[in-house]
N, C-alpha and C positions, 0 to 999 in steps of 0.2 A: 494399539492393536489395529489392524488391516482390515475392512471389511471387505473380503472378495466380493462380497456381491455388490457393493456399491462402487466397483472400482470403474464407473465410467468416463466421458467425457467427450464433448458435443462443442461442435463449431457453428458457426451461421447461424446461429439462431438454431443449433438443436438437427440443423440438417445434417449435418455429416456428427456421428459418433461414433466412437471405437472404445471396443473394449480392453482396459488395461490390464497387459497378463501379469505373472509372474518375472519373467524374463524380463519384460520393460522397469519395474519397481526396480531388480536387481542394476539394472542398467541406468537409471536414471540415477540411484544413488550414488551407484560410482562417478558422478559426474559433479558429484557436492565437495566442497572443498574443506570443510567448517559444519561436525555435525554438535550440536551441543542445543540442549534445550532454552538456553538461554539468550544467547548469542543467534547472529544471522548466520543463515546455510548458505553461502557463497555459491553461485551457479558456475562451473568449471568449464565450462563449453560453449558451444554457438553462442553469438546474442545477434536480437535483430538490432535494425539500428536505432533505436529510443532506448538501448539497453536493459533492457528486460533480454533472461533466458529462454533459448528456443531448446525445445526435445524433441527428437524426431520419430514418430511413430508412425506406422503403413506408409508409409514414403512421405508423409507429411509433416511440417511445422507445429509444434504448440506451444505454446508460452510456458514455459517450465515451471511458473509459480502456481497456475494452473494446474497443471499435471501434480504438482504438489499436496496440491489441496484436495483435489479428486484421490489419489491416492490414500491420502489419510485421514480428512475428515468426510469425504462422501461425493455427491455429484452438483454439479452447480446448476440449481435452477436458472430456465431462460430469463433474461432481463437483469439478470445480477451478475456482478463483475467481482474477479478477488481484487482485493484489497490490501495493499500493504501498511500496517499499522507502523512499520520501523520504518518508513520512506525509504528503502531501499530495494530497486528496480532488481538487482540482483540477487535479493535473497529468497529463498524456497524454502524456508523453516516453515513449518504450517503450524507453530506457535504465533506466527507472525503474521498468520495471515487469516483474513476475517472474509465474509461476503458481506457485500453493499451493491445497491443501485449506483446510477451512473451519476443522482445527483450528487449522492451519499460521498461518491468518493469524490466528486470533482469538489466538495463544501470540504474535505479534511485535504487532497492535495494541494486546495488552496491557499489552506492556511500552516503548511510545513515549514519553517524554516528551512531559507535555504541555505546551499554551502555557504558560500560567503556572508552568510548573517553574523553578524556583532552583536547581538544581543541571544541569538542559541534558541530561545523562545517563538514558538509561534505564533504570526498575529504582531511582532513588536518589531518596530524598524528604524535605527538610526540615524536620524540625520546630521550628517556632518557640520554641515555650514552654521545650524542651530544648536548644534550639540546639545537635542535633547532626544528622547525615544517618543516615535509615533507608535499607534496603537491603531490597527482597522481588518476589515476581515472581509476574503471577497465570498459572494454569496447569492446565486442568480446568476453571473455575470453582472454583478455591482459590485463596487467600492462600497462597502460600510466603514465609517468615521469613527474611529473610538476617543481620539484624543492626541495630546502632546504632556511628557509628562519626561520632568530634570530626575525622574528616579526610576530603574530599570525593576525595582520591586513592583510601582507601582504602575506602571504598562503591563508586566504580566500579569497583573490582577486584573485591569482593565480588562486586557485582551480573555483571560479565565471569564469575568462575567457576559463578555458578550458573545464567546462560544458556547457556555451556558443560555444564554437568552436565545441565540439563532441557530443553533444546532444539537442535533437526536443526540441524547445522552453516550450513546457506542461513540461519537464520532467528536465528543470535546477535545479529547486529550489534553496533552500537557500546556 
């Protein structure tokens, strides 16, 4: 359910906000490619260039996961950023999307597998030459060291206890 009254949303730090009508929800939706509560809402329109969706509302840009989230779950406090729990810059499911601080998010986009990972697990990294799995987790802007380990069971266990040891429970994941 929609709550009209919480349908806002604010840029700069809260300076500039506009209120989200009827016609903009309508309009934004149409721009979803993939609606299903499971699965990611595929952004069908602008992106800027980091690939995140743009929505254009009073003649201006907004980040469509944003607009997402204001939308359906309320307004975004200053100093908190949404979050994409699916690492996916284009999707607007607001199942999928959480609010964090900026360290918040930068300690779990740190630790996403990326596309080309070989091992699919966050936090765990192949090396070829050794042909075994590293295990470490960035945090701060540091490198944390988990290990070297011949079994991909046991790098994601590693990497599991020291997202558990250095990161807020919302933000271990898998």
């Amino acid at each position: 359910m929609i709550d009209l009254e919480k349908r806002m949303i604010s840029k700069a730090g809260g300076r500039f906000s506009v209120q989200i009508r009827d016609e903009d929800v309508h309009r934004f939706l149409s721009k979803v490619l993939h609606v299903d509560k499971q699965d990611c809402w595929i952004w069908g329109a602008s992106e800027n260039g980091r690939g995140y969706g743009q929505f254009y509302m009073k003649k201006r840009p907004w980040l469509a996961h944003r607009v997402s989230y204001s939308i359906f779950k309320g307004y975004i406090p200053s100093g908190m950023v949404v979050d994409h729990i699916c690492h996916n810059r284009a999707c607007v499911n607001p199942h999928h999307l959480r609010l964090a601080t900026n360290q918040q998010n930068s300690q779990y986009r740190s630790g996403a597998a990326p596309r080309n990972s070989h091992s699919h697990v966050r936090n765990v990294y192949w090396l070829k030459d050794a042909k075994v799995w590293q295990v470490g987790i960035g945090l701060n802007h540091k490198y944390i060291y988990g290990g070297i380990f011949k079994s991909l069971d046991d790098a994601q266990e590693c990497a599991r206890k020291m997202r558990e040891k250095y990161f807020s429970p919302e933000f271990q994941g898998n």
